[in-house]
ZADO-1210 file (C-alpha; in nm, 4 decimals, padded with zeros to 6 digits):
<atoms>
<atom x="00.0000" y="00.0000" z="00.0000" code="UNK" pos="1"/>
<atom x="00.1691" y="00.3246" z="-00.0819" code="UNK" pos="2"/>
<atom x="00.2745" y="00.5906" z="00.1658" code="UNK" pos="3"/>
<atom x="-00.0056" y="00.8837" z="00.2267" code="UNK" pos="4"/>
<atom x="00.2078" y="01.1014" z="00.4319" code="UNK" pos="5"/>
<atom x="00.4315" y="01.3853" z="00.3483" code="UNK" pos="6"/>
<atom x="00.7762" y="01.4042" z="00.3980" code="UNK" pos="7"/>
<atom x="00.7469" y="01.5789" z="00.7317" code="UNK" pos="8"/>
<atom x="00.5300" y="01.2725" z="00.8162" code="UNK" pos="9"/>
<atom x="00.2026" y="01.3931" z="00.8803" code="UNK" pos="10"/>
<atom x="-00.1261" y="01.2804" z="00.6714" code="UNK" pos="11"/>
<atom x="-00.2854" y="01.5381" z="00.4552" code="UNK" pos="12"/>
<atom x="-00.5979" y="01.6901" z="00.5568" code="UNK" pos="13"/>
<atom x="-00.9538" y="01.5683" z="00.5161" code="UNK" pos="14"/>
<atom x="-01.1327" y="01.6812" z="00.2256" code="UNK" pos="15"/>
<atom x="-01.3954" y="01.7951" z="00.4044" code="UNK" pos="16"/>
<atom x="-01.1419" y="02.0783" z="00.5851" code="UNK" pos="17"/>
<atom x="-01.0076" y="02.1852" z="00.2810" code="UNK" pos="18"/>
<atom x="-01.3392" y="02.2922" z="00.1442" code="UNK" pos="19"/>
<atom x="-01.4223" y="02.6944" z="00.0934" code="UNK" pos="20"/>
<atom x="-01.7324" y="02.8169" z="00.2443" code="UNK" pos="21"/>
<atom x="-01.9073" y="03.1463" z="00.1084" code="UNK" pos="22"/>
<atom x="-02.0695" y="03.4012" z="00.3537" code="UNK" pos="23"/>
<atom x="-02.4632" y="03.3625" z="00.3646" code="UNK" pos="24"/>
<atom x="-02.5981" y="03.6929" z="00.1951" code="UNK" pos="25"/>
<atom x="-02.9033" y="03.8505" z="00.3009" code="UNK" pos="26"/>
<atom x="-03.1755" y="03.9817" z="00.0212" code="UNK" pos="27"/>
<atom x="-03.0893" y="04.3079" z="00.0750" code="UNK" pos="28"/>
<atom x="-02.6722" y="04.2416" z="00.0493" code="UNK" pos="29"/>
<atom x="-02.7778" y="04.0864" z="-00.2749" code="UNK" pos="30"/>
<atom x="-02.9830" y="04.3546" z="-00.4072" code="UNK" pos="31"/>
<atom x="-02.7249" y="04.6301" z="-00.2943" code="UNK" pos="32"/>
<atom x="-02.4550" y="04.4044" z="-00.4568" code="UNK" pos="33"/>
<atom x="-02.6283" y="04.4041" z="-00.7683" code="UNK" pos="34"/>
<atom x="-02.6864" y="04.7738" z="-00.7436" code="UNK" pos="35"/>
<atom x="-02.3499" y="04.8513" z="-00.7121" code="UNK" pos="36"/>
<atom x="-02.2746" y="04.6725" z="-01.0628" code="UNK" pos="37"/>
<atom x="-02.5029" y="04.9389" z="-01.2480" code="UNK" pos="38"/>
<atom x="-02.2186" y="05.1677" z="-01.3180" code="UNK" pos="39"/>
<atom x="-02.4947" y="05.4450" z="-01.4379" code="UNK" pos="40"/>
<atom x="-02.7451" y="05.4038" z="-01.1564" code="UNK" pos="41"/>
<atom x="-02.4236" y="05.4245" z="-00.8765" code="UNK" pos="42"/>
<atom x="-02.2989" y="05.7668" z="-01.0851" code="UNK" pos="43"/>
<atom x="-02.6279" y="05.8950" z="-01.1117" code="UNK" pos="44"/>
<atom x="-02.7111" y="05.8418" z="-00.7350" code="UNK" pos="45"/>
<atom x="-02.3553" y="06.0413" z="-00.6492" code="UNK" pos="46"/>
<atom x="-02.4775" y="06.3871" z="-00.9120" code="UNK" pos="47"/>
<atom x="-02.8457" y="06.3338" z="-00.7345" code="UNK" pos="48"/>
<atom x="-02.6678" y="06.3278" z="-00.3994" code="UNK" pos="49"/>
<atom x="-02.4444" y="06.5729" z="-00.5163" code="UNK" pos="50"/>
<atom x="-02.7451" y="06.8166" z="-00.6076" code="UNK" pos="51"/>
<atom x="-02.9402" y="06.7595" z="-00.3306" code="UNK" pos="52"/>
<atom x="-02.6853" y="06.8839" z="-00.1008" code="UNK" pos="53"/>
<atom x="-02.5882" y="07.2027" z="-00.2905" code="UNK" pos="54"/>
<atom x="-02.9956" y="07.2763" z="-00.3103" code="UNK" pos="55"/>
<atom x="-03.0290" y="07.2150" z="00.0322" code="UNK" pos="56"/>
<atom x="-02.6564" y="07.3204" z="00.2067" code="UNK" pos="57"/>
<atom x="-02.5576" y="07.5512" z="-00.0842" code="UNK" pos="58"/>
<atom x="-02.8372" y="07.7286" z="-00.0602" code="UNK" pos="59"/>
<atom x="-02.7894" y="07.8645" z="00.3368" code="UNK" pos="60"/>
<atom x="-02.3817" y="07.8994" z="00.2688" code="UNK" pos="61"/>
<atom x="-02.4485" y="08.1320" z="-00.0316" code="UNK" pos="62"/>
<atom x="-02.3891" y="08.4584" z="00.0020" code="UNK" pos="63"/>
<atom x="-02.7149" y="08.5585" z="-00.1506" code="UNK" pos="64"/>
<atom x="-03.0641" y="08.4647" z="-00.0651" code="UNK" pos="65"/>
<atom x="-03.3061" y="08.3747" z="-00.3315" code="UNK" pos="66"/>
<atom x="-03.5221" y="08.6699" z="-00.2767" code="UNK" pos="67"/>
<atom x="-03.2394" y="08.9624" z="-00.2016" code="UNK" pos="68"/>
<atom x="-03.1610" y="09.2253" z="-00.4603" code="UNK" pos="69"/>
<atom x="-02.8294" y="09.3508" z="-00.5291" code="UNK" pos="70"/>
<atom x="-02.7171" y="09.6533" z="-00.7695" code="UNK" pos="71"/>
<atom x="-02.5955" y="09.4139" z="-01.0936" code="UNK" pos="72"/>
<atom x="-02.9104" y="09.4404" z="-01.3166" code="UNK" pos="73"/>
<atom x="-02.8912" y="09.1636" z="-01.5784" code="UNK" pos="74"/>
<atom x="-02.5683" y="09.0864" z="-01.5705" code="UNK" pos="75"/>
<atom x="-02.4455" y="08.7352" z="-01.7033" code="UNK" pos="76"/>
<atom x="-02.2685" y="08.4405" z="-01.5545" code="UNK" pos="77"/>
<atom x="-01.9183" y="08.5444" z="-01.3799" code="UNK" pos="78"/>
<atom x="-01.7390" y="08.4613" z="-01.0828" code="UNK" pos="79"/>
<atom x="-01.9959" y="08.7220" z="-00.8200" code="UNK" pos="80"/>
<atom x="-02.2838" y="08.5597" z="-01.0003" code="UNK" pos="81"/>
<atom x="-02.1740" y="08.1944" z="-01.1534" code="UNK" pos="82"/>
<atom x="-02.5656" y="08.1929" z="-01.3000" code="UNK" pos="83"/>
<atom x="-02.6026" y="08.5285" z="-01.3692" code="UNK" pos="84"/>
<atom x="-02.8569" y="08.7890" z="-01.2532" code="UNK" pos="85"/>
<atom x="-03.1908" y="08.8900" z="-01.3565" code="UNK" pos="86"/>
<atom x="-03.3501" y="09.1942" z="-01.4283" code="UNK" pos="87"/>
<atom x="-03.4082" y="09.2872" z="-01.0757" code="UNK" pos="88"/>
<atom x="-03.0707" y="09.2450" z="-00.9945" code="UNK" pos="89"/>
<atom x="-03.1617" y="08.8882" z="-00.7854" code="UNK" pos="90"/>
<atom x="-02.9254" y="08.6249" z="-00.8192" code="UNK" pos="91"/>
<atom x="-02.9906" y="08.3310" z="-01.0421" code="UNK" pos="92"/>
<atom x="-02.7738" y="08.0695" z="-00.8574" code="UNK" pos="93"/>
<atom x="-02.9418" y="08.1627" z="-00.5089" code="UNK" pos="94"/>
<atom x="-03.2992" y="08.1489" z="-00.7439" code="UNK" pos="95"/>
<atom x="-03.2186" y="07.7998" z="-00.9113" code="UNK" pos="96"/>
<atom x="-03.1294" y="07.6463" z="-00.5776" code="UNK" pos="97"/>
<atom x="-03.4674" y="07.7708" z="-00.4272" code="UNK" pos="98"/>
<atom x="-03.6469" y="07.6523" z="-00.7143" code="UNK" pos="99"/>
<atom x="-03.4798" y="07.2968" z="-00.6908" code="UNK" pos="100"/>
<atom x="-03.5674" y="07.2492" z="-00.3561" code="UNK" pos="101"/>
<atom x="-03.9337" y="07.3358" z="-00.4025" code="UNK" pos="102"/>
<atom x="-03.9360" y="07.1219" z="-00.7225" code="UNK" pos="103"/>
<atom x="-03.7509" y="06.8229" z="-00.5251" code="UNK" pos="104"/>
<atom x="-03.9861" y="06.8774" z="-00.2211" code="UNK" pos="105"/>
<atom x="-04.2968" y="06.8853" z="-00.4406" code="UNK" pos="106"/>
<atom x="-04.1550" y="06.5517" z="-00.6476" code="UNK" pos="107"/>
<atom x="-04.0596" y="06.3164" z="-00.3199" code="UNK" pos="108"/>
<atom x="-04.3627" y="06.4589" z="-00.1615" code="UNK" pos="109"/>
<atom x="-04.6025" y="06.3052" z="-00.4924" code="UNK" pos="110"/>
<atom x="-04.3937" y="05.9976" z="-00.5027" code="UNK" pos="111"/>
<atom x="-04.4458" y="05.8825" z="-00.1024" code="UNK" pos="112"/>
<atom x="-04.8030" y="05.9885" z="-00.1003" code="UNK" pos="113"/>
<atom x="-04.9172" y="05.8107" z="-00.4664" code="UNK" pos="114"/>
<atom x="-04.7038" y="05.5066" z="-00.3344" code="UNK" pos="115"/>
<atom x="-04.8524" y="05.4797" z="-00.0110" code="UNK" pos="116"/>
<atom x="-05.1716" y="05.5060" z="-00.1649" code="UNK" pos="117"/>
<atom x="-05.1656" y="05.3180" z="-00.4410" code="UNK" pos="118"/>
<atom x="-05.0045" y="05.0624" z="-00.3035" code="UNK" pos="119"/>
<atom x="-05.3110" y="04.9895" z="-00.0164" code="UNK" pos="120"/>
<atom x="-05.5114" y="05.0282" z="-00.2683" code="UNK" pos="121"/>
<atom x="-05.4052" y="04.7825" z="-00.4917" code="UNK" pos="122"/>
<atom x="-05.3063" y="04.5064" z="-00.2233" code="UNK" pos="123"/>
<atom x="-05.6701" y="04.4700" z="-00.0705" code="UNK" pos="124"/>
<atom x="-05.8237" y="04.5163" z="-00.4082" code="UNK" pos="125"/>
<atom x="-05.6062" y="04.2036" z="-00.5706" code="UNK" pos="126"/>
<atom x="-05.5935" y="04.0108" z="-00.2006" code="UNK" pos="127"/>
<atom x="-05.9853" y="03.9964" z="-00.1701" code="UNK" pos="128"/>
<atom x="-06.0354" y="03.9504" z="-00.5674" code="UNK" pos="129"/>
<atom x="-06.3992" y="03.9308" z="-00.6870" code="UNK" pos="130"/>
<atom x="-06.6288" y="04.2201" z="-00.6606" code="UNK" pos="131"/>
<atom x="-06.3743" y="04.4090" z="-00.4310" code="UNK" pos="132"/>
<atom x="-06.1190" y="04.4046" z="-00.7118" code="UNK" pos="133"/>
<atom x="-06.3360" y="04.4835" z="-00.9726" code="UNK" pos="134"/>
<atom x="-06.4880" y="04.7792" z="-00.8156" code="UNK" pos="135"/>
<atom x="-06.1722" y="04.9275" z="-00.6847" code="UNK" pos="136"/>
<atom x="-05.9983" y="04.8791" z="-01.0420" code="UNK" pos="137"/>
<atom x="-06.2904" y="05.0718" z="-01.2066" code="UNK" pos="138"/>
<atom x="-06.2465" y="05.3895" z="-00.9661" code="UNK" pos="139"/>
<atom x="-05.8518" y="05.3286" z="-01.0260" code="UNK" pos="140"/>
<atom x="-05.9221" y="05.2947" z="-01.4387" code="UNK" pos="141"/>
<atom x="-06.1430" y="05.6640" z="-01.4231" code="UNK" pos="142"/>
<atom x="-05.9224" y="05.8315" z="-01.2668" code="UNK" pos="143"/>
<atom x="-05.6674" y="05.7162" z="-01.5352" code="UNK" pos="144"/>
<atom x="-05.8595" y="05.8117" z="-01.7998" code="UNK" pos="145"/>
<atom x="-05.8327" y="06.1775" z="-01.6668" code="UNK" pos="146"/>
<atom x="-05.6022" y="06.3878" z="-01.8717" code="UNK" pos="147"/>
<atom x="-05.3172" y="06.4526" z="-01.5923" code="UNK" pos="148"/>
<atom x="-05.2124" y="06.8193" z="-01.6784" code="UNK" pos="149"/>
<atom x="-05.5490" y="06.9971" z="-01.7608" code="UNK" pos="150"/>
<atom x="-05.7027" y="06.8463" z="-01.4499" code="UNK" pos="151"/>
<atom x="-05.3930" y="06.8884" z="-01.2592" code="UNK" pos="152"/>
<atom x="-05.4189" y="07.2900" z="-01.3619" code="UNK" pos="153"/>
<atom x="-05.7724" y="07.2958" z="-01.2775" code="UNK" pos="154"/>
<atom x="-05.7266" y="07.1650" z="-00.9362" code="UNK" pos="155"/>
<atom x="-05.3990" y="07.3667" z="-00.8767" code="UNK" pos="156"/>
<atom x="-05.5948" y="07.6819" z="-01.0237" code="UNK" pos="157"/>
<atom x="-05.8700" y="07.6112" z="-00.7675" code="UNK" pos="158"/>
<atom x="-05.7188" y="07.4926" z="-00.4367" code="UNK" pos="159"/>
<atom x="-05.3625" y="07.7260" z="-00.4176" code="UNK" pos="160"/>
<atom x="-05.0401" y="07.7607" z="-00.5530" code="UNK" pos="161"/>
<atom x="-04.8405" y="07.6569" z="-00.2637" code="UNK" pos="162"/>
<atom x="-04.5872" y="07.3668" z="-00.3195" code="UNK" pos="163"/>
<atom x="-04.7777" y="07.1245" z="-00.1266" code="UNK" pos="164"/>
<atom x="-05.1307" y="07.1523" z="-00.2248" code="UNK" pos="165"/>
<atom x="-04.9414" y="07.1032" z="-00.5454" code="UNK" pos="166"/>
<atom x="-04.7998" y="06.7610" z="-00.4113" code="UNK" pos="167"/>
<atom x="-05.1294" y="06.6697" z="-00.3101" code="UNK" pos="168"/>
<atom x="-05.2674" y="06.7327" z="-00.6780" code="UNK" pos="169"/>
<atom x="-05.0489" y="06.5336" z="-00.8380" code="UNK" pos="170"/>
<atom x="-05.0341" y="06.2684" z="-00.5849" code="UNK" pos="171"/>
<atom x="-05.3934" y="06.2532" z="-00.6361" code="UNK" pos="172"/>
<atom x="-05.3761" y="06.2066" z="-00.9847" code="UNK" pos="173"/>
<atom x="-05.0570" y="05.9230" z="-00.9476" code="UNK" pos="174"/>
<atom x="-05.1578" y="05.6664" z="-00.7311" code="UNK" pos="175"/>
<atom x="-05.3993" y="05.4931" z="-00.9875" code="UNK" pos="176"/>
<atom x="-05.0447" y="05.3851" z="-01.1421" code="UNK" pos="177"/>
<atom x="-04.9289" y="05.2609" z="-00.8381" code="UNK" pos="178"/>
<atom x="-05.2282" y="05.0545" z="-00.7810" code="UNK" pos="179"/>
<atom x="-05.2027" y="04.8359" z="-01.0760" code="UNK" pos="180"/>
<atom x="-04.8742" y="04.7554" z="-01.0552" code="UNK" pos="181"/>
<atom x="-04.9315" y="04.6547" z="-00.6659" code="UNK" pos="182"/>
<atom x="-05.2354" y="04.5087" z="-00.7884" code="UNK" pos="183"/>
<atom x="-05.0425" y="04.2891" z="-01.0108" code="UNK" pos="184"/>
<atom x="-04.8123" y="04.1884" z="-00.7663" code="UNK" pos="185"/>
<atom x="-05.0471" y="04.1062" z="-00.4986" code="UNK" pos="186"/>
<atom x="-05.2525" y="03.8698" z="-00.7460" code="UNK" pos="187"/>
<atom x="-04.9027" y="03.6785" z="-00.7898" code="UNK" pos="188"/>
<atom x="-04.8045" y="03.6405" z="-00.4033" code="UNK" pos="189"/>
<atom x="-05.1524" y="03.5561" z="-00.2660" code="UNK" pos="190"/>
<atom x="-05.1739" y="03.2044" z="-00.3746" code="UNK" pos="191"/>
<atom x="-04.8086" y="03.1461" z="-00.2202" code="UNK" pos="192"/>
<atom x="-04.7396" y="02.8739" z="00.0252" code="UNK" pos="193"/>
<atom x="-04.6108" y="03.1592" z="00.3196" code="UNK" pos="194"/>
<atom x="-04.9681" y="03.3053" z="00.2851" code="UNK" pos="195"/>
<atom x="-05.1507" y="02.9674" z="00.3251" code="UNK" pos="196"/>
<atom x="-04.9471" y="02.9259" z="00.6271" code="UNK" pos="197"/>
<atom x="-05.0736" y="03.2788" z="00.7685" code="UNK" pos="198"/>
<atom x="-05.3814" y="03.2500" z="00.7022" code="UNK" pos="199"/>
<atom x="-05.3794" y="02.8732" z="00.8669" code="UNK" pos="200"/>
<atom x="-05.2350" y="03.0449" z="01.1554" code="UNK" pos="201"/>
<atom x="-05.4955" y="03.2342" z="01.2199" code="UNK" pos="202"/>
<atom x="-05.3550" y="03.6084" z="01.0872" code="UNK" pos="203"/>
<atom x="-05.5898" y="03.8368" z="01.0073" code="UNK" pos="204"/>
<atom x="-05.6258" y="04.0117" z="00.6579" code="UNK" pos="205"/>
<atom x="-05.4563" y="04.3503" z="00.7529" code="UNK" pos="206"/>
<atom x="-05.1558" y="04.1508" z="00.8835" code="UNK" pos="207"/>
<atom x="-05.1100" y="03.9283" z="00.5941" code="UNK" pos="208"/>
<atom x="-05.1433" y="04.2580" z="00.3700" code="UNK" pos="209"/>
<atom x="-04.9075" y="04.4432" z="00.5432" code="UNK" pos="210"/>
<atom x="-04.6584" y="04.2106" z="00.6996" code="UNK" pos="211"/>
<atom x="-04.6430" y="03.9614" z="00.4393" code="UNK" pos="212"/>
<atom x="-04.7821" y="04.1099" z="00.1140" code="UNK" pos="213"/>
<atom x="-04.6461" y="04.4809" z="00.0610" code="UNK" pos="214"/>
<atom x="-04.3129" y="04.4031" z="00.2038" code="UNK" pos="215"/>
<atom x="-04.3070" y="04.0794" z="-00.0875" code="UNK" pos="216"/>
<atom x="-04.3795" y="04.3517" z="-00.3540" code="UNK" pos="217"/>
<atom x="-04.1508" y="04.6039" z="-00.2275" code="UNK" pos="218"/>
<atom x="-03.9081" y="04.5551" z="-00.5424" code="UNK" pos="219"/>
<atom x="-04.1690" y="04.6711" z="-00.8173" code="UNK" pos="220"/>
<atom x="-04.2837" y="04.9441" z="-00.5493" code="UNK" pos="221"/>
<atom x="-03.9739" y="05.1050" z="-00.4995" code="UNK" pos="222"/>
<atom x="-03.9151" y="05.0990" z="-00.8738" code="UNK" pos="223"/>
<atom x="-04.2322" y="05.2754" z="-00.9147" code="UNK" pos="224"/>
<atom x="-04.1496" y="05.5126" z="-00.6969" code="UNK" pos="225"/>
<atom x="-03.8135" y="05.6402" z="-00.8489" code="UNK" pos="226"/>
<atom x="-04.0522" y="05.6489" z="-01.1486" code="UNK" pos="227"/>
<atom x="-04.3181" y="05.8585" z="-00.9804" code="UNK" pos="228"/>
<atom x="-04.0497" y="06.1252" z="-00.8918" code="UNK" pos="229"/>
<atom x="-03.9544" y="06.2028" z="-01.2198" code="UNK" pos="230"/>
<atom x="-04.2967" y="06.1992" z="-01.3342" code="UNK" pos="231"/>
<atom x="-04.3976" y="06.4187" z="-01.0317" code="UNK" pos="232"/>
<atom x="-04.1219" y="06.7153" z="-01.1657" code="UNK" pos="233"/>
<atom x="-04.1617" y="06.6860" z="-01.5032" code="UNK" pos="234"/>
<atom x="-04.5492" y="06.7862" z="-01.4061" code="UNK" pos="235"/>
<atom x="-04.4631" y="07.0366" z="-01.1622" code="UNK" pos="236"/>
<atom x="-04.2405" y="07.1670" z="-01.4059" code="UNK" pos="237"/>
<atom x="-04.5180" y="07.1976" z="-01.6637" code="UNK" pos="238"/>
<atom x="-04.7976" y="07.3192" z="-01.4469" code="UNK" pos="239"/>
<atom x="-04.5558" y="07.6303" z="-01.3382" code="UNK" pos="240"/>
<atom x="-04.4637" y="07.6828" z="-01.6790" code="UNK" pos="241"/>
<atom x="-04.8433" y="07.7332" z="-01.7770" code="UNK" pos="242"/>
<atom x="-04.8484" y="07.9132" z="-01.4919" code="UNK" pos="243"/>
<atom x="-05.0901" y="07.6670" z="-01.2358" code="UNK" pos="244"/>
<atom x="-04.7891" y="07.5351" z="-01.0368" code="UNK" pos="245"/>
<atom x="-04.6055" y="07.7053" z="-00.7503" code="UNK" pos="246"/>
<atom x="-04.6793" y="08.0722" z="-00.7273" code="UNK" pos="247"/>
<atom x="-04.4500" y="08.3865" z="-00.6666" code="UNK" pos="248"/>
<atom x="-04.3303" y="08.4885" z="-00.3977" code="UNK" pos="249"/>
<atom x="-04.1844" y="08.1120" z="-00.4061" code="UNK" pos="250"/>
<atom x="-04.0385" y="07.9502" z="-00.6681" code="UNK" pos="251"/>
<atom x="-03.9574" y="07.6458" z="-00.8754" code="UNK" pos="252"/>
<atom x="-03.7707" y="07.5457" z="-01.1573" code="UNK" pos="253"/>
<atom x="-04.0534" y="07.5150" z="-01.3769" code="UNK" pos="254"/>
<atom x="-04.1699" y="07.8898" z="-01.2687" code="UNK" pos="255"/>
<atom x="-03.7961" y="08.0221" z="-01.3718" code="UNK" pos="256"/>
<atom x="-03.8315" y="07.8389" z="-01.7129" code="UNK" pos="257"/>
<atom x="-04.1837" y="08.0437" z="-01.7197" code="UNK" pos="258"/>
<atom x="-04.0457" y="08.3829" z="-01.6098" code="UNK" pos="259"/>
<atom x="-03.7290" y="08.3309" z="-01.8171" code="UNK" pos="260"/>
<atom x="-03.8949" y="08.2385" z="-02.1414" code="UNK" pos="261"/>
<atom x="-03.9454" y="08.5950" z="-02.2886" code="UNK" pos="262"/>
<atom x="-03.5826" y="08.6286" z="-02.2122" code="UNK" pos="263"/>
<atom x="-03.4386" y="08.3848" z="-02.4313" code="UNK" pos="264"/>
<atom x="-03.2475" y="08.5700" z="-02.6837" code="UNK" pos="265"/>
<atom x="-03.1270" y="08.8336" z="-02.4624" code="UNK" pos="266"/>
<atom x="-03.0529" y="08.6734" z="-02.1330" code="UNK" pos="267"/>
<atom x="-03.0248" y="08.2848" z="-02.2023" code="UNK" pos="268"/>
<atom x="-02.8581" y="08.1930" z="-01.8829" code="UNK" pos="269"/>
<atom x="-03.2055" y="08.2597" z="-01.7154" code="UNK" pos="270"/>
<atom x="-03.3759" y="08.0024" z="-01.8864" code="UNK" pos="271"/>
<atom x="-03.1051" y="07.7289" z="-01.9507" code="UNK" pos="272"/>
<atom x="-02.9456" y="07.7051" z="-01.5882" code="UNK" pos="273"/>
<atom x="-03.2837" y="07.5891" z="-01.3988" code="UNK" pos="274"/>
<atom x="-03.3766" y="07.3906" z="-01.7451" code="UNK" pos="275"/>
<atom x="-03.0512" y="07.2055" z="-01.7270" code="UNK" pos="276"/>
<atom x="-03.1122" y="07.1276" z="-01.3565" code="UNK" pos="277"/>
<atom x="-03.4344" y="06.9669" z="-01.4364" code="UNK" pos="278"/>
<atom x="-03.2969" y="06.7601" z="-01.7265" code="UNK" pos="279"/>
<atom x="-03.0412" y="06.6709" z="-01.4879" code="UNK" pos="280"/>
<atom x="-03.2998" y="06.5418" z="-01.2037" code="UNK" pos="281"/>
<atom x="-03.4954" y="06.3727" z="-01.4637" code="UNK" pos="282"/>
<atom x="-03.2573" y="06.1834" z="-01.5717" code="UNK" pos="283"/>
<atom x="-03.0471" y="06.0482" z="-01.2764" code="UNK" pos="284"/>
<atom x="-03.4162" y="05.9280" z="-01.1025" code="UNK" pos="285"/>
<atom x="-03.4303" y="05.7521" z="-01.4318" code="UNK" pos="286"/>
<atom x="-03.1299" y="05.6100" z="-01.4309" code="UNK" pos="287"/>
<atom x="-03.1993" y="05.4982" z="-01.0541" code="UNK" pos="288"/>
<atom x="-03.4551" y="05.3631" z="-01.1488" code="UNK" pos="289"/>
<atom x="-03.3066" y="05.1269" z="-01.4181" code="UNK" pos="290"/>
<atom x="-03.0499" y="04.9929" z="-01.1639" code="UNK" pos="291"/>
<atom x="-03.3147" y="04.9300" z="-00.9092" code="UNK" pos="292"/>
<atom x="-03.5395" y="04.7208" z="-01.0947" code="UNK" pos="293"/>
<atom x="-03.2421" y="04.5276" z="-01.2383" code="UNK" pos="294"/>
<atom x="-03.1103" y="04.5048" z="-00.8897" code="UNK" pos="295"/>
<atom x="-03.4517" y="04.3411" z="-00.7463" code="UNK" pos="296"/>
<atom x="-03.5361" y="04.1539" z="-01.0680" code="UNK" pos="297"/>
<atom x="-03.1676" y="04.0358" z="-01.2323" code="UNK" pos="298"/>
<atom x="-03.3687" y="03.7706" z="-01.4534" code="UNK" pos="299"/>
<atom x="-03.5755" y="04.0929" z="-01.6471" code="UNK" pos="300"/>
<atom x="-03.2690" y="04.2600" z="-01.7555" code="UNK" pos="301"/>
<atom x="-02.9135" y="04.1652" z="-01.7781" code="UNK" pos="302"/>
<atom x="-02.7547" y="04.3907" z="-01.5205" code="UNK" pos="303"/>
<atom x="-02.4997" y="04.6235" z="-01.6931" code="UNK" pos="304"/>
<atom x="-02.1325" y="04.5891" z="-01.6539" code="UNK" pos="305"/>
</atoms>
């Protein structure tokens, strides 16, 4: 029989010792792993980030306030005023920075309420099923039918101009969407073993809703919801423009685009500093969004590299 031990006379190891073992992940470790691997979602997340805090920070460390007046009349970008000034001397940068933190306020503020909403609402109407569902689908159906901006200006026209009765407009208008994609969802998860177990257990319907259900669909939800807040200030942006958004004395970034229009050709930096910020916004929910819903659901789309 040959020898089995080494030359400094010891046997090898069992195989069973030599064998690698790999960390146990959590859901969320995996979904924040796959995250990470959207190279545009991770960027756009750090310029979102990025704006937030100058909105928010900048704005109090500036050295002018949004609504002060100085002596330099329509004067363009330079290193006093990087966005230039407008024709009552106010300064744009201290203007766009107000305007993007009404527009972000009014945006986060439609996308929590329509998902709160919509989401309830579309969990008991596809849990319960039958004449629940259908009647709760209808109401969600008419109020998609609506035609978001004209009865988004009528409302706004009728109930106030300040930035949250705005939110509450368009969250009004929003949650419909949320509802069938919860809906959906919902219809998929009831029949699952986990809430055959809960209900043989004895849970009631609000607990299996909310502490089995929602937290199930919270992948397409939170998708949604990035969604909802580029939706939300895209609308904003075009209810101020037609003038039924956020009223002076405050201000948005859609309102600047209003008030700036006339002054294309003469003083451009008015309109294209607060239009640029919104393109910006729009577009890094976006991609946030994108590396969410690849990040929750890898089989859908082949995560980027």
């Amino acid at each position: 029989m040959p020898d089995t031990t080494t030359r400094t006379g010891t046997a090898p190891a069992p195989a069973a010792d030599r064998e690698f073992t790999v960390e146990e992940r959590s859901q969320a470790q995996l979904v924040f792993r796959r995250f990470l691997q959207h190279r545009a979602a991770v960027v756009s997340l750090c310029v979102l980030v990025a704006l937030i805090l100058l909105a928010y920070v900048g704005g109090w460390l500036w050295k002018y306030d949004a609504g002060q007046y100085t002596p330099d009349n329509s004067v363009p970008p330079s290193p006093d005023h990087p966005f230039g000034t407008d024709s009552a001397g106010r300064d744009q940068f201290a203007q766009v920075l107000r305007g993007t933190r009404i527009s972000l306020q009014v945006s986060v503020s439609v996308a929590i309420l329509a998902t709160l909403v919509g989401t309830l609402w579309g969990s008991v109407a596809g849990y319960f099923g039958g004449k629940v569902d259908t009647i709760m689908m209808r109401i969600s159906d008419l109020v998609l039918t609506l035609p978001l901006i004209a009865v988004a200006a009528m409302l706004a026209h009728n109930f106030g101009g300040t930035w949250y009765l705005i939110a509450l407009v368009i969250a009004g208008l929003y949650w419909a969407y949320v509802s069938r994609v919860a809906r959906g969802v919902v219809l998929s998860l009831r029949e699952k073993e986990f809430v055959e177990a809960a209900k043989a257990l004895g849970a009631s319907d609000t607990r299996i809703i909310l502490r089995h259900l929602v937290p199930n669909a919270l992948g397409s939800i939170l998708v949604n919801l990035t969604i909802l807040v580029a939706l939300a200030i895209l609308l904003e942006t075009s209810l101020s423009y037609l003038g039924f958004g956020v009223t002076p004395p405050d201000t948005s970034l859609g309102l600047l685009v209003s008030e700036a229009q006339t002054a294309l050709t003469t003083r451009p930096w008015l309109f294209y500093f607060p239009g640029l910020f919104i393109i910006v916004i729009a577009l890094t929910i976006n991609f946030i969004g994108d590396g969410l819903r690849d990040a929750f659901d890898p089989q859908q789309t082949k995560v980027r590299q």
